[in-house]
N, C-alpha and C positions, 0 to 999 in steps of 0.2 A: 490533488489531494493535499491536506493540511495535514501534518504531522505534530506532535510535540514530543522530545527527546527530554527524560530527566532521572536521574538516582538518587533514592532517597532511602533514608535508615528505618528500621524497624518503625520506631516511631514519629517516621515524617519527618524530620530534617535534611535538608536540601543544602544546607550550607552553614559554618560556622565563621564569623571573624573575616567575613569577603573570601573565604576559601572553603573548596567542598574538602569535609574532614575527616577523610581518607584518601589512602592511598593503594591501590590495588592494581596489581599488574593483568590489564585484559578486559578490562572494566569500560572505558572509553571506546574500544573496538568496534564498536555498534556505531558511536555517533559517526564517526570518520565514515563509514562502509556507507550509511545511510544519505549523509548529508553532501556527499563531496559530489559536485557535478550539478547540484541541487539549489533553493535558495535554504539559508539560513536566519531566521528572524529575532533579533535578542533585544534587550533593554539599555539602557546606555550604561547602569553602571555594569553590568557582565561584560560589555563592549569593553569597557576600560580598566577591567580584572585582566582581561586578554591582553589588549594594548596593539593590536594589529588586527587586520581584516582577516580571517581566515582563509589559506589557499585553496583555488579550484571550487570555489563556490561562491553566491551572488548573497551577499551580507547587507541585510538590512539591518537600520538602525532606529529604534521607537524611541524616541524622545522630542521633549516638548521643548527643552532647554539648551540641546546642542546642536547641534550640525555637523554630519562627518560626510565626506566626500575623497570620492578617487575611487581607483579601479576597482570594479565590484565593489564599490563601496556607496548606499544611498541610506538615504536616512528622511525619516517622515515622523510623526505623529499618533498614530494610532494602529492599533495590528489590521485593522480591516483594508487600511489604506496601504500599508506593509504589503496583504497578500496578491490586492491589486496589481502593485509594482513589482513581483515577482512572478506574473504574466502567466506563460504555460508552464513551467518551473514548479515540479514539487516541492511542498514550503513546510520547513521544520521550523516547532518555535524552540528557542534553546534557553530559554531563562530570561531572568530570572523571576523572583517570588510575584511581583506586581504582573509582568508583561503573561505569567501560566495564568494568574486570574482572571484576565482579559480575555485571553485567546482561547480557553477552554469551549466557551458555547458555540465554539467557531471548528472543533478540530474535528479531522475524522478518524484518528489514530493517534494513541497514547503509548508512545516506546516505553515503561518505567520498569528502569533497571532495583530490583526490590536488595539492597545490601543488608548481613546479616550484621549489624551492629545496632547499639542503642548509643545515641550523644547528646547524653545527658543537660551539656550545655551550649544546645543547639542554638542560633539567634535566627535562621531563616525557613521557614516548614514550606512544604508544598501545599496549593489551596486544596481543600475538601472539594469532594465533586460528585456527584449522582451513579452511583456506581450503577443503577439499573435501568440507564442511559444505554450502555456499553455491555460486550461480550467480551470476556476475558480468557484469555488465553496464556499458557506456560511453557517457555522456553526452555531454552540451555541454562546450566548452571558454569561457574568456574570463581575462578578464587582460591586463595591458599591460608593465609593467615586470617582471614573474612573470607567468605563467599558470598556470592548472591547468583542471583537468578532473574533472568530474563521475562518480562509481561507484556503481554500485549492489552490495549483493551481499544478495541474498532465499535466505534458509535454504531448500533443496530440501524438508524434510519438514519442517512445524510440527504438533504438537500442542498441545491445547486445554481445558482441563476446561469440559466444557458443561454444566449442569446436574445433574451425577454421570455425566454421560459424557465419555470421555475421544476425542475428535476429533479426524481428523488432517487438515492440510489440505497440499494439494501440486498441482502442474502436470500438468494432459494432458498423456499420453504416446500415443506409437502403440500400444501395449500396449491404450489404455483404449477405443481407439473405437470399437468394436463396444457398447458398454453407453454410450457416450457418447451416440451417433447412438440408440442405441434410447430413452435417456432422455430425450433433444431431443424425436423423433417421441411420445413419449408427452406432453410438457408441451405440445405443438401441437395435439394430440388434443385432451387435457384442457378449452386455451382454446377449440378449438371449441365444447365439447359444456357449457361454462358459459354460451357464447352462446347454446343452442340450436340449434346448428347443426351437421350433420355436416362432416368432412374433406374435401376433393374426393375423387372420384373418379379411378383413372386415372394419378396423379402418381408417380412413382419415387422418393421423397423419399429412402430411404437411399443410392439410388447416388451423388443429386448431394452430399448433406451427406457423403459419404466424397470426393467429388472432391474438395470444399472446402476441407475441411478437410487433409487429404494438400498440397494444395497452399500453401494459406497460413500452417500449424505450418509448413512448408520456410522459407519466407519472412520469418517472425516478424510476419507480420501480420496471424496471430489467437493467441492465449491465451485459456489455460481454466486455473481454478484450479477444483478437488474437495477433497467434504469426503467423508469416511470414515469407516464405526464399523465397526474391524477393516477386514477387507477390502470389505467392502461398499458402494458409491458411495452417499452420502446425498444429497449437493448438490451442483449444479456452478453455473456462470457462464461465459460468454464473452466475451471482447472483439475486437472486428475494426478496423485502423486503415486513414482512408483519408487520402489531401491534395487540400484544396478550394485555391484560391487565395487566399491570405491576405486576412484584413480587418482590422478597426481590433480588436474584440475575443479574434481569435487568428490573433496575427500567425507562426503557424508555418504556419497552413491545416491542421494535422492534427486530425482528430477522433478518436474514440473512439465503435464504434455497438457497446452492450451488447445481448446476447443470450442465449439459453442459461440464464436463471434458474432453478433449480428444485430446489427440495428435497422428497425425498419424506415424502408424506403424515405417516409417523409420527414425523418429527423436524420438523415445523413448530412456528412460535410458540416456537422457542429462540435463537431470535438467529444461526442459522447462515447463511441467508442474508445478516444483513445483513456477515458476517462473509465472506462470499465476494465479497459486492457491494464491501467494502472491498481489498479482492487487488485485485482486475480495475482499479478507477478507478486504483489507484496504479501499476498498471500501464499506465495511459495517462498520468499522469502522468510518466512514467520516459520513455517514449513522444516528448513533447514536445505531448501534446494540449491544446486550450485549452479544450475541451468534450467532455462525454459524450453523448451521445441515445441516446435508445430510444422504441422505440413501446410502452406499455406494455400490458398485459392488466389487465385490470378488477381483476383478483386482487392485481396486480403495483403498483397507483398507491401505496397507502399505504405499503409497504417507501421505494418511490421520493421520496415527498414527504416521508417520516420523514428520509429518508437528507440532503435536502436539494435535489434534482429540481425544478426551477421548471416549469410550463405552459409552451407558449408557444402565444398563440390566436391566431398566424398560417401556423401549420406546416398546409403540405396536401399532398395526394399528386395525381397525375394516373396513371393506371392504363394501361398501356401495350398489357397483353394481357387 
């Protein structure tokens, strides 16, 4: 996924005098969470506003005039070439004005943090962009002397070059879910029948996954991202959010329980799932979840432990019916 991280004022200022022109405690908290562990992609001169590579993350650098090198540290020529070089590596662009211009028709997610200020003598704005490209979404607020407020906005249709095929990924719709529910019931078949074991008997499974779903798409508290070659559903994913009462390691109480994995048979082993499994989390991340779970299928551990999915060997169930 392509990300781009930026804050900008009431009236689109990004920057003043080679400095972003405020200062606000909590404000930056996003970028860090998001990008650490990640790649980072910026312009030379925000590179050298910085003045060092950023830690625990792979820094690229676009320019045509310098060259920077050393640990985590590469630098190239153009953003396309940038996202190449940051390989499986979620890629945030980070500024500045020239490198948001480029990389726009390229992103699948726009972080912009919306600050309540006007700066009057601003000298860098953010570029204009198509906003009915994008699904916009509202976050958390915070701030004290300024506030602002957290935005999402996720390109409604991305595409993908995946191995010499060209992928599109995008949101369930009501359109989709009659092939949705039928793909669900088939990858629940499937885990049965790798167990050895048949299906129950007896169960109405498509009537209640259409109640469900009907119900919780209303509500936004489930999401499904799908992957597509032409018209045809390759992969999907779920995510369903609920709220536990908060504790020390997620203090919103919101989870995130993934479901719905499944990419069919003749596009396995391309990286599309994990490319769907990336949608959905960032999607409970937008969410305000502190954690994802899943019960995983035998088939399903190694995407999950690849992806970064810890065990935990205290989780039990008690069976009701």
């Amino acid at each position: 996924m392509v990300g781009l991280i930026v804050a900008r004022s009431k009236n689109n200022v990004i920057g003043k005098n080679g400095m972003i022109p405020w200062r606000i405690k909590g404000e930056q908290k996003q970028f860090k969470q998001l990008t650490t562990g990640n790649a980072v992609i910026m312009g030379r001169k925000s590179y050298e506003e910085i003045g060092r590579p950023l830690p625990n993350r792979l820094n690229i650098i676009v320019s045509g005039t310098k060259k920077f090198e050393g640990e985590n540290l590469l630098t190239t020529a153009s953003v396309q070439e940038a996202i190449k070089l940051a390989g499986d590596k979620t890629v945030y662009i980070a500024g500045g004005y020239g490198l948001y211009k480029e990389a726009i028709p390229y992103v699948d997610k726009m972080y912009i943090t919306e600050v309540d200020t006007v700066v009057e003598d601003g000298d860098v704005f953010f570029p204009e962009f198509d906003e009915s490209e994008f699904e916009k979404s509202t976050g958390a607020s915070g701030g004290d002397e300024i506030s602002f407020t957290r935005t999402t906005y996720t390109r409604k249709i991305q595409q993908h070059e995946i191995k010499g095929k060209t992928i599109t990924f995008r949101k369930l719709g009501e359109a989709d879910l009659d092939t949705f529910i039928n793909m669900r019931i088939g990858q629940l078949t499937e885990e049965y029948e790798a167990e050895g074991k048949n299906p129950p008997e007896g169960v109405d499974l498509e009537t209640a996954l259409k109640a469900y779903y009907h119900t919780h798409m209303a509500d936004n508290t489930f999401v499904s991202w799908l992957a597509l070659d032409g018209d045809k559903i390759i992969g999907t994913s779920g995510m369903s959010f609920v709220v536990k009462p908060p504790y020390f390691t997620c203090p919103t109480g919101r989870l995130g329980l993934l479901s719905s994995m499944f990419t069919d048979p003749g596009y396995r082993r391309m990286g599309i799932a994990k490319e769907l499994l990336e949608r959905v989390t960032e999607e409970a991340r937008d969410y305000g979840c502190g954690a994802v779970w899943i019960t995983a299928s035998n088939m399903g551990v190694k995407l999950y432990t690849a992806y970064g999915f810890e065990h935990n060997g205290n989780f039990m169930q008690y069976k009701l019916v």
